[in-house]
N, C-alpha and C positions, 0 to 999 in steps of 0.2 A: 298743396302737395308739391313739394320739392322732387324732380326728377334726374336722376344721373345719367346720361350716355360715358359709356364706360369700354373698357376692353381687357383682356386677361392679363396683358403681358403691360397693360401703361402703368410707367410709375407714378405717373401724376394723377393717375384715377386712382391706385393707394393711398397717397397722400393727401387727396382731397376726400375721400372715405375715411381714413382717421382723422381728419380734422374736425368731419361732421360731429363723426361718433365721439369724440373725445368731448362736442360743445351739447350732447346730447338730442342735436336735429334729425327728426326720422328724413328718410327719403325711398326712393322706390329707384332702386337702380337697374337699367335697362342696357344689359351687357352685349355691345354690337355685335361680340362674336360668335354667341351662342343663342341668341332669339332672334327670331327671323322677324317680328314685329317691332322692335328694337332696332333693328337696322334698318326697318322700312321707313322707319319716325325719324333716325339719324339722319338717311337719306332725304326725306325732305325738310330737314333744319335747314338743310344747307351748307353745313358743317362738314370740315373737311379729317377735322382732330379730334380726338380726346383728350382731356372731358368734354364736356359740353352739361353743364347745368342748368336748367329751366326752373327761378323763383318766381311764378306769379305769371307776369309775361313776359319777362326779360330773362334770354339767352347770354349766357357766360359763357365762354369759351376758355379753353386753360384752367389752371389754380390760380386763380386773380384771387385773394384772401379780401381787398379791399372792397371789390364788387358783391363778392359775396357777403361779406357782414352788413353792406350795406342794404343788400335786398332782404334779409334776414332780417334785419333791424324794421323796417319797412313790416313784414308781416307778422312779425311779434309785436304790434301794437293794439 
């Protein structure tokens, strides 16, 4: 299960939501600013920004494209 921290107003949480959507990877995205369990989870990442994506057990931070296709890659096998 791929997980997104997210917020209303980040462009970078757009753009890392269409990139998903466009390569066809589901996620379960957890919008800081409107679920109060979503920002409990945020708050203990550790994480200060948006996005923040969780493949497997590894924490991305940002739209790193590289990171991500690599963890990707990793659980498509």
């Amino acid at each position: 299960m791929i997980k997104l921290y997210s917020s209303n107003q980040c462009v970078w949480c757009q753009r890392l939501k269409s990139y998903l959507d466009s390569k066809n990877i589901s996620y379960r995205e957890l919008n800081v600013c409107s679920e109060q369990n979503a920002a409990d989870l945020y708050r203990l990442s550790g994480q200060n920004a948006v996005p923040v994506t969780v493949i497997g057990n590894t924490v991305i931070v940002g739209f790193d494209k590289t990171a991500i296709d690599r963890e990707l890659e990793k659980i498509q096998q």
